[in-house]
NUSETI-421780 format. One record per atom (N, C-alpha, C): residue in three letters; x, y, z. Coordinates in steps of 0.1 Angstrom, whole numbers, padded with zeros to 4 digits, always signed. Example, Ala and Ser with C-alpha at 12.3 -4.5 7.8 and 13.67 -1.06 7.14 Angstrom:
BEGIN
ala+0132-0057+0078
ala+0123-0045+0078
ala+0132-0033+0078
ser+0128-0022+0071
ser+0137-0011+0071
ser+0129+0000+0079
This chain:
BEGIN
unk+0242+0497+1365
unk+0250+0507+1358
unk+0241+0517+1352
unk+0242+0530+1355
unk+0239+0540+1348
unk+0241+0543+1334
unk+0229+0550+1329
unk+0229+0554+1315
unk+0236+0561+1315
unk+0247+0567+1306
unk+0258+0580+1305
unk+0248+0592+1298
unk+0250+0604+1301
unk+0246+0616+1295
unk+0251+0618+1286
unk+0242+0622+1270
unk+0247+0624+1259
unk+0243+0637+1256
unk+0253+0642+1246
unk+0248+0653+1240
unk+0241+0647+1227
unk+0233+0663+1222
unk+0220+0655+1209
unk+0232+0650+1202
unk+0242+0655+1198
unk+0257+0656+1184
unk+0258+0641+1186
unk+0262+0632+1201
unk+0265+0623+1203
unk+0254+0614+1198
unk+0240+0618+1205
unk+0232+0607+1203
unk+0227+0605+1184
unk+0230+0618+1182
unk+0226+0616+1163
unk+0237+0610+1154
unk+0248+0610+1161
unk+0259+0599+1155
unk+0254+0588+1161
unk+0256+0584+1168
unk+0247+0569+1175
unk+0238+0565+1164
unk+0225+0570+1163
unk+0214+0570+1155
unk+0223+0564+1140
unk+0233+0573+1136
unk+0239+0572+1122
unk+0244+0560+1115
unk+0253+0560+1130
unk+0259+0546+1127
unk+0254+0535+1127
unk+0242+0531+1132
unk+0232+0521+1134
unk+0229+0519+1118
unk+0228+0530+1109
unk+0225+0528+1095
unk+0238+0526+1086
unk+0247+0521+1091
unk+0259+0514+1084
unk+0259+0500+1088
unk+0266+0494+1079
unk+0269+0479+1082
unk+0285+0477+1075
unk+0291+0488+1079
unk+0305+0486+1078
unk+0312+0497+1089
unk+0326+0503+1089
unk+0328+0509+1098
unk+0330+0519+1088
unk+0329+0530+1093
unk+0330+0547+1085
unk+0341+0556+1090
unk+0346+0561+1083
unk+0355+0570+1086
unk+0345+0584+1094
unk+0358+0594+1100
unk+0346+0602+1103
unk+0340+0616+1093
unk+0343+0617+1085
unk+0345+0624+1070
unk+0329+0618+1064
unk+0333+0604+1068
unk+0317+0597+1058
unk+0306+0599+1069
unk+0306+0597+1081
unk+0295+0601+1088
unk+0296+0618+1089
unk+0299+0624+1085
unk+0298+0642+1087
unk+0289+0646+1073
unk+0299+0638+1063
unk+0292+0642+1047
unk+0273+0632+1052
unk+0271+0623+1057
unk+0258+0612+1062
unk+0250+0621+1065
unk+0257+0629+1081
unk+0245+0636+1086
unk+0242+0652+1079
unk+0249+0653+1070
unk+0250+0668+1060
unk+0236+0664+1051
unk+0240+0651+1048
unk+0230+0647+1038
unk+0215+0649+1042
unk+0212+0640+1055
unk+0202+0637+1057
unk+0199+0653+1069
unk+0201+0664+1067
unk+0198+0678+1074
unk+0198+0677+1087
unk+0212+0669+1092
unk+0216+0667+1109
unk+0228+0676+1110
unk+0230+0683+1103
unk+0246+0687+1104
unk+0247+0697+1115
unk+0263+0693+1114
unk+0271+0695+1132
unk+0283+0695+1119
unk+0293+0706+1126
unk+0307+0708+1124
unk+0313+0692+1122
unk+0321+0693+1116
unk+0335+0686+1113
unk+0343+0684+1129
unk+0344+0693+1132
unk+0353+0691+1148
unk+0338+0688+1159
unk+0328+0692+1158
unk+0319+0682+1167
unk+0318+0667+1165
unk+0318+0662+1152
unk+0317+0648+1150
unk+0329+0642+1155
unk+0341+0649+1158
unk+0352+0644+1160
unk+0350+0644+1172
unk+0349+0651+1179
unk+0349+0657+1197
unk+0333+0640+1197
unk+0323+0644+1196
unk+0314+0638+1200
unk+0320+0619+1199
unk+0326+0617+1187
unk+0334+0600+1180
unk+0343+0598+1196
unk+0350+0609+1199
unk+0360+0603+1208
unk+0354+0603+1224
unk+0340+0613+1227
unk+0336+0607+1237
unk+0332+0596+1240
unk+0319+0593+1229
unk+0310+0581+1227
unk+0329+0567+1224
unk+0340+0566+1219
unk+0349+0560+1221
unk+0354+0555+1236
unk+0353+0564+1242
unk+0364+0567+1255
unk+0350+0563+1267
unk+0336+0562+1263
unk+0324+0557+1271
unk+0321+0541+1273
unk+0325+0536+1256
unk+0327+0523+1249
unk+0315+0519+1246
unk+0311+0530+1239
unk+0296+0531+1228
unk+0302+0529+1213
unk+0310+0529+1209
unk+0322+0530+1194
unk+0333+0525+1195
unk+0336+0513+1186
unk+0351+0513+1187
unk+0354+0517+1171
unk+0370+0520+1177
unk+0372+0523+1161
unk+0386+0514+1158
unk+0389+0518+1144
unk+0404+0510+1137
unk+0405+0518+1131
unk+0423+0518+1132
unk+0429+0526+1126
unk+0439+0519+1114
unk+0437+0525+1100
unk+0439+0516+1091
unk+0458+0523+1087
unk+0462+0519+1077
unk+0477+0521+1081
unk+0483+0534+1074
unk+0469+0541+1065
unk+0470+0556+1060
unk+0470+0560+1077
unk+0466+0557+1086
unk+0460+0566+1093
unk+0450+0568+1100
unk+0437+0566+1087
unk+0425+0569+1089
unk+0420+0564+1098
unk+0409+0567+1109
unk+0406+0561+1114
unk+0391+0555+1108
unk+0386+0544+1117
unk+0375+0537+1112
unk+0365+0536+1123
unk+0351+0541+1127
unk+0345+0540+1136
unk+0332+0528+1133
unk+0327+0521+1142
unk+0315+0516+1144
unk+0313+0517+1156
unk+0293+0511+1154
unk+0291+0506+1168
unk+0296+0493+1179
unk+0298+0491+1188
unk+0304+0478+1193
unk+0297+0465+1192
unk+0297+0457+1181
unk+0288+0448+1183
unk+0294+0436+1187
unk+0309+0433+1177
unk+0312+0421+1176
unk+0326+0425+1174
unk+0336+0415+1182
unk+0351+0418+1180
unk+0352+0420+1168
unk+0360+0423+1156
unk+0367+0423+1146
unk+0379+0421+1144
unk+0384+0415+1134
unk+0396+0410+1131
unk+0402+0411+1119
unk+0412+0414+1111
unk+0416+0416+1100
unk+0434+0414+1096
unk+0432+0413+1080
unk+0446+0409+1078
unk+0447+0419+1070
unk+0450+0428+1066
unk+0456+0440+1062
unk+0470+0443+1054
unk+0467+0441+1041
unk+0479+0443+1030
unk+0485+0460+1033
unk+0500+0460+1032
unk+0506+0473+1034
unk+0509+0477+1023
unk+0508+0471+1011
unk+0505+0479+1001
unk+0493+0483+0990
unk+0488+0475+0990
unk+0473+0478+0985
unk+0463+0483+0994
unk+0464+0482+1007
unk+0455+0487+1015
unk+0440+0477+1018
unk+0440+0467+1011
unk+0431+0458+1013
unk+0429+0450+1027
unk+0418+0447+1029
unk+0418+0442+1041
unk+0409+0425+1040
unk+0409+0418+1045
unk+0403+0407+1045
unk+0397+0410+1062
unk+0384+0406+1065
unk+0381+0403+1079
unk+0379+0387+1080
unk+0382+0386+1093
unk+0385+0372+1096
unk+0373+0366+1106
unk+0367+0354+1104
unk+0358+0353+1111
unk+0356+0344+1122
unk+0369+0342+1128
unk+0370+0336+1141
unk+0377+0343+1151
unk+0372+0345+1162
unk+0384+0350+1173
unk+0396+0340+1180
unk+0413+0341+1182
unk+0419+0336+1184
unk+0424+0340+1196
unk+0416+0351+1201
unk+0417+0357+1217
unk+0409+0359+1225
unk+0397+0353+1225
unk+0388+0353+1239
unk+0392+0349+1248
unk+0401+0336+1250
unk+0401+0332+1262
unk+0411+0341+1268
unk+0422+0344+1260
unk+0432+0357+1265
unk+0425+0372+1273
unk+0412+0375+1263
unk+0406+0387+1267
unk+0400+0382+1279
unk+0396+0371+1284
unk+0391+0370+1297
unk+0396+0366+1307
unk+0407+0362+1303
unk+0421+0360+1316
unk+0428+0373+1317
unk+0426+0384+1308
unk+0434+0396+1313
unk+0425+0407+1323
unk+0410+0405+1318
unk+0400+0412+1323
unk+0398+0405+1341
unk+0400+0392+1343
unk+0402+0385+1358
unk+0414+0389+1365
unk+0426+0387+1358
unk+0438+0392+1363
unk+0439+0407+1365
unk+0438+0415+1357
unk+0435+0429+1359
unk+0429+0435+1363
unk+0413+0430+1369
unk+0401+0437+1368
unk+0401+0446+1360
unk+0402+0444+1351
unk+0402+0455+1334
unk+0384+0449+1329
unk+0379+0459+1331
unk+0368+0461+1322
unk+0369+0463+1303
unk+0371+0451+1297
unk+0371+0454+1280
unk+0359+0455+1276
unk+0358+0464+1264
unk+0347+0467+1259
unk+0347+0464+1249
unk+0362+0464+1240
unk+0364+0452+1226
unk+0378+0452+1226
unk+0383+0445+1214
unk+0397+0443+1211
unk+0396+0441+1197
unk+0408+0445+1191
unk+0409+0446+1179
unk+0420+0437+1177
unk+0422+0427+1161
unk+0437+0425+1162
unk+0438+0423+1150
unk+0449+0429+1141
unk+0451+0431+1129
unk+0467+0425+1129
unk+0466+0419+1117
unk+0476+0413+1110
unk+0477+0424+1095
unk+0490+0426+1100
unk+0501+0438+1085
unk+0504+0429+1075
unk+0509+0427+1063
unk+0518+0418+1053
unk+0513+0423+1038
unk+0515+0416+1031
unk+0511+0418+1020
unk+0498+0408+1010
unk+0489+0408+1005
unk+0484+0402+0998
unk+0487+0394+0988
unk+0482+0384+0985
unk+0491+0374+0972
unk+0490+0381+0959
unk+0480+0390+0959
unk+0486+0402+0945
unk+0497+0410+0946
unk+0497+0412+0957
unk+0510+0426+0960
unk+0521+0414+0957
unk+0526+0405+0967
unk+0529+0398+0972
unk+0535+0394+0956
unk+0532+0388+0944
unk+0538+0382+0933
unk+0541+0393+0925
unk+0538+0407+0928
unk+0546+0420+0919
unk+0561+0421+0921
């Protein structure tokens, strides 16, 4: 398999995200590389997020404002996600691998990750 052609915008988000150990919105990697004298437009980081996305160099989550959430692909993630507080718990087992590998055989679908989030409420929300 070939290396994909990047632009610099793409490869210095790459670079960025490697110095997170959570996922970032794309607002917090634009204010990141403003900081550190890499800056690129607000609509480059966005254009560059959804190439390096759509390559499957990034996945992202989308949280229930909206927002989206980007990292690099390391490791499935999984979360339970209160709809009113906005809180999230991550969960540290997967309960769909063998699923993601019976759909990738049946489909010849190439996955690059999978996300799976559980909506409800928190036991604080939850007793208000």
């Amino acid at each position: 398999m070939t290396t994909p052609r990047r632009t610099r915008s793409q490869t210095r988000i790459l670079e960025s995200l490697k110095q997170f150990d959570r996922s970032v919105s794309a607002q917090d990697l634009y204010a990141e590389l403003r900081q550190h004298e890499k800056s690129m437009g607000l609509a480059t980081v966005y254009r560059a997020l959804e190439a390096l996305k759509k390559e499957g160099a990034v996945q992202v989550r989308t949280l229930t404002t909206g927002e989206s959430l980007y990292s690099l692909i390391q490791e499935d993630r999984h979360h339970l996600t209160c709809l009113q507080c906005g809180g999230t718990i991550e969960l540290d087992c997967c309960p769909v691998h063998a699923l993601e590998k019976q759909f990738s055989a049946q489909y010849q679908f190439k996955i690059n990750y999978h996300v799976l989030e559980f909506f409800g409420l928190c036991q604080g929300c939850a007793e208000v």
